[in-house]
C-alpha positions as CSV (number, residue, x, y, z in Angstrom):
1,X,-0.4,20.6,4.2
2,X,-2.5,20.4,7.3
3,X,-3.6,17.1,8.9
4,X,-7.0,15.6,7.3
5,X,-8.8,14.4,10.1
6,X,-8.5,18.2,11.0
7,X,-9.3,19.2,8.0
8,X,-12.6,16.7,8.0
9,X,-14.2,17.9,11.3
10,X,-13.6,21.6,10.3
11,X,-16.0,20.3,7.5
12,X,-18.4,18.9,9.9
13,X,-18.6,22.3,11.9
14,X,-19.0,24.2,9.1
15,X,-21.9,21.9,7.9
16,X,-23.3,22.3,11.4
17,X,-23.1,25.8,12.2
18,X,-22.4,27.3,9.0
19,X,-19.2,28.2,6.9
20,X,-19.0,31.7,8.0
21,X,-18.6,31.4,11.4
22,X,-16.2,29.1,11.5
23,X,-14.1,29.9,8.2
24,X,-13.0,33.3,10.1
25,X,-12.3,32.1,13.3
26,X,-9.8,29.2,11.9
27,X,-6.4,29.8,10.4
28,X,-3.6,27.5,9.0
29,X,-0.3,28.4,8.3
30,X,1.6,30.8,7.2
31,X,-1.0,32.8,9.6
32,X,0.6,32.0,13.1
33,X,-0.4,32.3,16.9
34,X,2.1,34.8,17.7
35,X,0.8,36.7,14.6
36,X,-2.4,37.7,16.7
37,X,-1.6,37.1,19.7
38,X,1.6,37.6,22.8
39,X,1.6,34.2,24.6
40,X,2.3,34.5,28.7
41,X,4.4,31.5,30.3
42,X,1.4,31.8,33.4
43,X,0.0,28.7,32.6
44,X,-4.2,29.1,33.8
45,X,-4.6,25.1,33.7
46,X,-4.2,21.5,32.8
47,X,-7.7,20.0,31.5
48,X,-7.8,16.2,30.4
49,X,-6.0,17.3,26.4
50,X,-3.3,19.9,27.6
51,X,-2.0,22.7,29.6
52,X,-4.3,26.0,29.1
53,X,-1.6,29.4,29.1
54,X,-2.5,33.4,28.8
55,X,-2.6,34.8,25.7
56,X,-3.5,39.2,25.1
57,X,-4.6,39.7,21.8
58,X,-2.2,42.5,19.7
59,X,-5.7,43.9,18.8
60,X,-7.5,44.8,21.4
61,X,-5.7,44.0,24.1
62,X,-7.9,41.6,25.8
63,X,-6.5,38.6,27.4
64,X,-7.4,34.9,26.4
65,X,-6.5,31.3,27.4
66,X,-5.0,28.8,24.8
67,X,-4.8,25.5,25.1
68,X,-1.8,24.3,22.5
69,X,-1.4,20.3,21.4
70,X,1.8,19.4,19.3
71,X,0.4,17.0,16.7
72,X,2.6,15.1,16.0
73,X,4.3,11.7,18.0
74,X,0.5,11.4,19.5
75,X,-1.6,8.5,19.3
76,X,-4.3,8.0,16.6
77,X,-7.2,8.0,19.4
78,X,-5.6,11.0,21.1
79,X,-5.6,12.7,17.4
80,X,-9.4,12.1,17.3
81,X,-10.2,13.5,20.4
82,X,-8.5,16.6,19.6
83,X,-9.8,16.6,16.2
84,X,-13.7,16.0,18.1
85,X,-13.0,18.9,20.6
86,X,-12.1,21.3,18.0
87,X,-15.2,20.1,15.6
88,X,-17.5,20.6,18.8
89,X,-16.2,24.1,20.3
90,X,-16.6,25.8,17.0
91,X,-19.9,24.4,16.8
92,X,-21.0,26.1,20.6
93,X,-22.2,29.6,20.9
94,X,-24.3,30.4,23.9
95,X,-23.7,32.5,27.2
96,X,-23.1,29.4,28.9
97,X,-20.2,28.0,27.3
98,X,-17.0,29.0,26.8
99,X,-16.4,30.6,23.4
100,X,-14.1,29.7,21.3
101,X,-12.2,32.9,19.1
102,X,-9.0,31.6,17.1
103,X,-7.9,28.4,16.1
104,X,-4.2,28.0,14.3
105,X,-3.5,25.4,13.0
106,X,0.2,24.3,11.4
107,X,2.1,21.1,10.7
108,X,3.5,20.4,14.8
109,X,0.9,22.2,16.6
110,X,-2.7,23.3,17.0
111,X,-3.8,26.1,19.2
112,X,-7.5,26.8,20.2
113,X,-8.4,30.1,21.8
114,X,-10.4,30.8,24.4
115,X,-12.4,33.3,26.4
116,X,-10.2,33.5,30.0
117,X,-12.8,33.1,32.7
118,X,-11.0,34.7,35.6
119,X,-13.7,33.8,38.3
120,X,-12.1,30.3,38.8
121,X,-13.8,27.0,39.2
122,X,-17.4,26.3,40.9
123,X,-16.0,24.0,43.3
124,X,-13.1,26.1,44.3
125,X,-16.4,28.5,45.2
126,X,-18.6,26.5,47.0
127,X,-15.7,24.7,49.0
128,X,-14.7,28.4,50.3
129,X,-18.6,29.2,50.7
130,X,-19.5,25.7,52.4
131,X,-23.1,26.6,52.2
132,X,-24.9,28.1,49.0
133,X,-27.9,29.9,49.7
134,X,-31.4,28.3,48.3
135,X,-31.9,30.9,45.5
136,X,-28.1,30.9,44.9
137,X,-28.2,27.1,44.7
138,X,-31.1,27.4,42.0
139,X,-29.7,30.0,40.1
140,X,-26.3,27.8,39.8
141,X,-28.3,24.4,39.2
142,X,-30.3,26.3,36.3
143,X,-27.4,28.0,34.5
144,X,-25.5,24.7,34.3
145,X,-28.7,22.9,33.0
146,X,-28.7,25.3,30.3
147,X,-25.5,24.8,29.4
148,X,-26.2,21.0,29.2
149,X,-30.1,21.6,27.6
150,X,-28.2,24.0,24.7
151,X,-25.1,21.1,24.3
152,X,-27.6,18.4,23.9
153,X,-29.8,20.4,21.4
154,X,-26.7,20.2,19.3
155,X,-26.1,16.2,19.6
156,X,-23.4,16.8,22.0
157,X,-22.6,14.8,24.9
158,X,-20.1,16.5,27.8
159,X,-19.3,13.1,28.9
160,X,-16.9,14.9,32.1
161,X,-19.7,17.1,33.7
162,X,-18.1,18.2,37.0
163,X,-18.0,21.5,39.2
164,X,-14.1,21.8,38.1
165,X,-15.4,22.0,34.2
166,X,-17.7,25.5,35.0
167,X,-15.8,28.6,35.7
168,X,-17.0,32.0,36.7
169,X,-16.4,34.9,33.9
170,X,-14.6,36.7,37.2
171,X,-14.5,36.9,40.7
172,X,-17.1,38.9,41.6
173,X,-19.6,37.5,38.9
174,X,-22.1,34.5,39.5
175,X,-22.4,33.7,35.3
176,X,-20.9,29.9,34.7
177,X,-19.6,28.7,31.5
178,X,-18.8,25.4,30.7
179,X,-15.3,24.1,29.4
180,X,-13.3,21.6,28.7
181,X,-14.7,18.9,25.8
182,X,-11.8,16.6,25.7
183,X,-14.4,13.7,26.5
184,X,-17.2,15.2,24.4
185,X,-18.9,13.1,21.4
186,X,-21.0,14.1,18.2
187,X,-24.0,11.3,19.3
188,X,-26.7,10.2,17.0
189,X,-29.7,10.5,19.7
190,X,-30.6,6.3,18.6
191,X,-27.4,5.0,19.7
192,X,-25.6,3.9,23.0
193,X,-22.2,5.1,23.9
194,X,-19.9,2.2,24.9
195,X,-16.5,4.2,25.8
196,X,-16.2,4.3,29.7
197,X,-14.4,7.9,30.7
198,X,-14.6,11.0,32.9
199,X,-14.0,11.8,36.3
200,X,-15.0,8.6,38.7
201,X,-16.2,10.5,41.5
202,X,-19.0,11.8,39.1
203,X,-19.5,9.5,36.9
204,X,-22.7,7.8,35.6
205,X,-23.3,3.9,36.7
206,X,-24.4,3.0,33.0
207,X,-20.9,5.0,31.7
208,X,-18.9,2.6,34.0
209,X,-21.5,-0.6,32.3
210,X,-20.4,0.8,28.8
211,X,-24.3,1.1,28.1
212,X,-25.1,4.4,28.0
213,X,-26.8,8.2,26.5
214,X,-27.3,11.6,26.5
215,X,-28.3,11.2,30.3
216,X,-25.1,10.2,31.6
217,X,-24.3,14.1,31.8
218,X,-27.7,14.4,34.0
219,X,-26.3,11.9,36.4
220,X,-23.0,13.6,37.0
């Protein structure tokens, strides 16, 4: 049966984005998880909706992170959130965000997908560098302002914009992506966002008045 909020912001991606690109990507039961993919128990993460665990496709091989979320027992503004995360990654597709590939979805659980960005988090990289370089500096500054200029072309807002939230594709690689849209909200450019949340140490001042925009993800 599926749940219908899910079922409504699946609509609103595919109105965004088109239905072809995210009709093949999502899947509801019978098609399962472990149909496609060989979960690992090595658990990558914990972001702000769940614990993220490896994943290597049967197909090619390749290994991915999923993020799982039983749905049932959970609160109706938790529901939304999830339901809001899942609209927004299927709407993202740009080298500086991370890409979602699967979503399954069945009556207890939803799993979403990702790429596995094995270069771990910018601030776990400039804490063991202690100094960035000018150029490298720029080159960091301007791929994350991408990130935010392409998320805010699409009426998103981040809402949780923090050096733990970009990760490098690998070790030795200096491309960032951005993850993690558990706080992230479809906004209608006129409005002001009222909900205080993300991570107090980089947090906007208007977020914590409950008066706030787009800009909020500047600030932080």
């Amino acid at each position: 049966n599926g749940d219908k909020g899910l079922d409504q912001a699946i609509q609103r991606a595919e109105s965004r984005v088109g239905k072809t690109s995210v009709t093949g990507r999502y899947h509801k039961a019978p098609k399962r998880l472990t149909d496609d993919y060989t979960l690992s128990a090595k658990v990558l993460g914990s972001g702000y909706n769940g614990q993220v665990h490896m994943a290597t496709s049967k197909q090619n091989k390749q290994q991915y992170a999923v993020k799982g979320f039983k749905l049932h027992g959970v609160s109706k503004d938790k529901k939304e959130e999830l339901e809001t995360e899942c609209e927004i990654f299927l709407g993202m597709d740009h080298p500086h965000v991370a890409r979602l590939v699967d979503v399954y979805e069945d009556q207890e659980q939803l799993s979403l997908v990702m790429e596995c960005m094995t270069g771990g988090e910018l601030f776990k990289r400039v804490s063991e560098k202690k100094r960035f370089s000018e150029k490298d500096g720029a080159d960091t500054a301007w791929q994350m302002l991408l990130a935010l200029n392409y998320i805010h072309s699409h009426d998103v807002v981040h809402r949780d914009i923090k050096l733990e939230n970009f990760l490098y594709d690998t070790p030795d690689s200096n491309h960032l992506k951005l993850i993690d849209f558990g706080f992230s909200k479809v906004w209608a450019p006129n409005t002001k966002m009222a909900l205080s949340c993300g991570t107090l140490a980089y947090v906007a001042p208007e977020v914590l008045g409950k008066n706030y925009t787009s800009q909020c993800d500047l600030w932080s």
